[in-house]
C-alpha positions as CSV (number, residue, x, y, z in Angstrom):
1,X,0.0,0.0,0.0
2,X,2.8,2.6,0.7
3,X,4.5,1.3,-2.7
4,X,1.2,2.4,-4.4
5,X,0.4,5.6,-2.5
6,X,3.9,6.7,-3.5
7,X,4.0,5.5,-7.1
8,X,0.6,8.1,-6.7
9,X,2.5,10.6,-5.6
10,X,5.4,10.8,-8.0
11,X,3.2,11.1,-10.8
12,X,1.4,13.9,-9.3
13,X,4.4,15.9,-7.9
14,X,5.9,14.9,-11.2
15,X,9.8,14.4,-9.4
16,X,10.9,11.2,-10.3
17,X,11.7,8.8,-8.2
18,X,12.2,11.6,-5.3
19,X,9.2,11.8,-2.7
20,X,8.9,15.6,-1.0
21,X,8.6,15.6,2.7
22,X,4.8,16.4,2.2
23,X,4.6,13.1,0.5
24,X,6.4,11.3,2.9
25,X,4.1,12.1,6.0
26,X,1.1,12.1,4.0
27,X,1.4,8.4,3.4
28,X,3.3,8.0,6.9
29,X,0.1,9.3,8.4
30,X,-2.2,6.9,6.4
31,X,-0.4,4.2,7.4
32,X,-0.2,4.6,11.4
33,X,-4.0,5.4,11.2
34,X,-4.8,2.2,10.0
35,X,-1.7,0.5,12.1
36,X,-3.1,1.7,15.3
37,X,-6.8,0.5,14.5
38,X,-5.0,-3.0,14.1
39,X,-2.9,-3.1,17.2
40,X,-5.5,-1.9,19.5
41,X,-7.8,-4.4,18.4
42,X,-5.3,-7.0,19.1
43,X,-3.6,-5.1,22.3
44,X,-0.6,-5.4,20.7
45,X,2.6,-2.3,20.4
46,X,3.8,-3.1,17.1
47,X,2.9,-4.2,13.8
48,X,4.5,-7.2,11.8
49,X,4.1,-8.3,8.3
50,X,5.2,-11.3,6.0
51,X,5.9,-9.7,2.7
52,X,6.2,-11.2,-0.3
53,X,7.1,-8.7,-2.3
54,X,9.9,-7.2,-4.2
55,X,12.6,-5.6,-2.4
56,X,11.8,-2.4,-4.2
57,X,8.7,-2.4,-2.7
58,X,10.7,-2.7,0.7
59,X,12.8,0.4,-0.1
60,X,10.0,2.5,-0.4
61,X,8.4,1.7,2.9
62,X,12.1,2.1,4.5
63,X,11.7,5.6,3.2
64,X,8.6,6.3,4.8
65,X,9.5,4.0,8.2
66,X,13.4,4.6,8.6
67,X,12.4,2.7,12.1
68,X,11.7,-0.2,10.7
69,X,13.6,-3.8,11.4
70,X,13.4,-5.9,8.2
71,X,13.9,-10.2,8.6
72,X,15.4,-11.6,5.1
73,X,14.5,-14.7,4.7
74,X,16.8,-16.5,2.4
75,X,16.6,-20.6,1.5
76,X,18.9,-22.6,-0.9
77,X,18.2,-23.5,-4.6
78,X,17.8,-26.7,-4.3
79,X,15.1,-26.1,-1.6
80,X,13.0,-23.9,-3.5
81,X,13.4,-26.0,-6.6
82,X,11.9,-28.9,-4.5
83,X,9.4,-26.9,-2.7
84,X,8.1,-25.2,-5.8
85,X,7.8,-28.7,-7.6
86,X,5.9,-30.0,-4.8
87,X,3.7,-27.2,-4.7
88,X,2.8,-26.7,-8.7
89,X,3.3,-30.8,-9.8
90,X,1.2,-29.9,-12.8
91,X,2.2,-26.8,-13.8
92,X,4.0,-23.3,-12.6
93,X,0.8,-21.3,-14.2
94,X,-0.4,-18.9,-12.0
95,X,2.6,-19.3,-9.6
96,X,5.2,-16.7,-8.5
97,X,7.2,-18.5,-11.1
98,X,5.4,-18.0,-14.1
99,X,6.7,-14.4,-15.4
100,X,10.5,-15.9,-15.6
101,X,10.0,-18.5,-18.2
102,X,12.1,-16.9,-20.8
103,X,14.4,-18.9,-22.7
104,X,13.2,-22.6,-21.6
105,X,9.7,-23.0,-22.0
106,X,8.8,-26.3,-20.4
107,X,11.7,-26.3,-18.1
108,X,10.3,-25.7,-14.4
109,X,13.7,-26.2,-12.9
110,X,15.1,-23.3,-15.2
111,X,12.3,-21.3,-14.5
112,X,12.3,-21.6,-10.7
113,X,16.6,-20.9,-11.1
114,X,15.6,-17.8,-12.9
115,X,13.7,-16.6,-10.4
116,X,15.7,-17.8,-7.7
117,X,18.7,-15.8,-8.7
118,X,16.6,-12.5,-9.2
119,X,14.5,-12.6,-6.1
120,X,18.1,-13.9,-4.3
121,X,20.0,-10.9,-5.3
122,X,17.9,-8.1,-4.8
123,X,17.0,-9.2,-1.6
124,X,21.2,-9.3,-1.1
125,X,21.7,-6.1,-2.6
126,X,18.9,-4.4,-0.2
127,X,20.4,-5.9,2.7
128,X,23.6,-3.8,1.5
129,X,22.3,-0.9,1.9
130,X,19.8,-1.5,5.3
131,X,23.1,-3.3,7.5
132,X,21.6,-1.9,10.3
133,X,18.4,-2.6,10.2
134,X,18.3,-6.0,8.1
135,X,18.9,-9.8,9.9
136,X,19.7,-12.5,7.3
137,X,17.4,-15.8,8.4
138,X,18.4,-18.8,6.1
139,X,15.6,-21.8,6.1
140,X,18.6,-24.2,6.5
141,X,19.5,-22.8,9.9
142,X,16.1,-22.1,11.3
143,X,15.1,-25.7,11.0
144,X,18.4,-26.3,12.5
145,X,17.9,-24.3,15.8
146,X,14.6,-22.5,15.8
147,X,15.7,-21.3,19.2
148,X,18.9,-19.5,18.4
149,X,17.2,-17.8,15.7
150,X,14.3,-17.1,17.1
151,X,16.4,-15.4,19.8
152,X,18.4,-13.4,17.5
153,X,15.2,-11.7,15.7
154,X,14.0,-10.9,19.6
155,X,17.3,-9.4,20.2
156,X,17.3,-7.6,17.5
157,X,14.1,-5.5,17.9
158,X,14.6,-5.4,21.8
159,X,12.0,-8.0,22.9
160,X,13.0,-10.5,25.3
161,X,13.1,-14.3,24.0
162,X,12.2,-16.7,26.4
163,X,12.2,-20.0,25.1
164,X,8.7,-20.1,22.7
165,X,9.6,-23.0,20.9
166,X,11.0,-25.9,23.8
167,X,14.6,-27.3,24.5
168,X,16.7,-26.4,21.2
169,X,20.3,-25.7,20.4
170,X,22.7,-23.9,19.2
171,X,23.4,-24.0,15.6
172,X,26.6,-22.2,15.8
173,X,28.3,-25.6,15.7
174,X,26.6,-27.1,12.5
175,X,28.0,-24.7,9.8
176,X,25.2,-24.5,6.8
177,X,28.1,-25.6,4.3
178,X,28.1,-29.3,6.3
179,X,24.6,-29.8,6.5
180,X,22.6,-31.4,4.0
181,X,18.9,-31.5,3.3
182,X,17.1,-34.1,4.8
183,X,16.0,-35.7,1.0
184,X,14.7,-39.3,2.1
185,X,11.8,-40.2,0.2
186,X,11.9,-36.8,-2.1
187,X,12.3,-37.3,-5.8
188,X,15.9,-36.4,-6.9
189,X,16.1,-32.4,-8.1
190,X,17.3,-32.8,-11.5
191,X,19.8,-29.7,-11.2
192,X,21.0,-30.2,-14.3
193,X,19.0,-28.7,-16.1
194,X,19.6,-25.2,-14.4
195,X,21.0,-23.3,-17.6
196,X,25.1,-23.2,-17.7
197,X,24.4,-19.4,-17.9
198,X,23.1,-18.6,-14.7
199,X,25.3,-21.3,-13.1
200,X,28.1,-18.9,-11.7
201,X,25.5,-16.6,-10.7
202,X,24.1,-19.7,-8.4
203,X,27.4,-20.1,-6.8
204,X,28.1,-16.8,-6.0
205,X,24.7,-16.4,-4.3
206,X,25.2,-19.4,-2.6
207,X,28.3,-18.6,-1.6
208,X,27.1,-14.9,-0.5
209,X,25.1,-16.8,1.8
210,X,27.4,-19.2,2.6
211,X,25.2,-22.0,1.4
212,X,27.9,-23.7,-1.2
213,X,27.2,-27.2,-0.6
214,X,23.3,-26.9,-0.9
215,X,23.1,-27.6,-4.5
């Protein structure tokens, strides 16, 4: 909604991609209107969301709430490839997927690398320039030790942690380049047929999140 109320703005105040100060609280004010209805209804202090969106549309709402803490959540190749399988068997139609198909019609794993790699690197590059107020989660080390993470994201927004989830442990000890995903039972991920093209680009995302043995 910010993305759109500003996208609104720039094409009346006719300045690009620069949003004047008016602009700026106007939509800030919009926001925290409706923000505070939703808090008080729950009796909560502080609103959360799970975006799936591009991290353009994530810059723009760090322009209008410098405040805010923003949790990346990254997962291998190989994980999305078999999650995105599993979730589209017939098809990626209609899926997040679809608008990447370019080049290898009829190859889902290609598509799903394609998109991968995009979504991957932007979300990289954004965490560039928000160090301080970004937190990289990977999948691979939250199903590791929910606990440690979990206490992390508190930490980082000032909360205190508790234990929510039961008895867990420490992660620090099972470095993401020596664990594998649990596969038993899953059809093989026939990663071959990732283009050679975008293969370097692969490994230096995986490597960027220290993930090199995860495909």
């Amino acid at each position: 909604m910010c993305d759109l109320a500003a996208t609104t703005w720039r094409k009346i105040e006719g300045r690009g991609d620069v949003l004047s100060i008016l602009a700026v609280k106007s939509i800030r004010g919009l926001v925290e209107a409706m923000a505070s209805v939703l808090r008080s209804a729950n009796g909560g202090s502080r609103w959360c969301e799970t975006a799936f969106v591009s991290p353009a549309v994530a810059e723009t709402f760090a322009l209008i709430f410098p405040e805010t803490t923003f949790l990346c959540f990254h997962r291998s190749l190989k994980g999305v490839i078999a999650e995105g399988i599993a979730a589209y068997p017939w098809g990626l139609g209609g899926s997040p997927f679809w608008p990447y198909p370019g080049g290898h019609p009829g190859n889902n794993v290609a598509t799903i690398a394609d998109y991968w790699a995009e979504r991957t690197t932007m979300l990289l590059d954004f965490e560039a320039d928000h160090q301080q107020s970004c937190l990289r989660i990977r999948y691979e080390d939250l199903i590791a030790g929910p606990n440690y993470q979990l206490g992390e994201i508190f930490r980082l927004i000032g909360l205190e942690s508790g234990d929510p989830v039961g008895a867990g442990h420490h992660p620090g000890s099972l470095d993401a380049t020596e664990r594998q995903d649990d596969n038993s039972g899953a059809p093989r991920i026939p990663t071959e047929q990732i283009p050679l093209r975008l293969m370097p680009t692969v490994n230096d995302l995986h490597a960027r999140l220290n993930l090199k043995n995860y495909l």
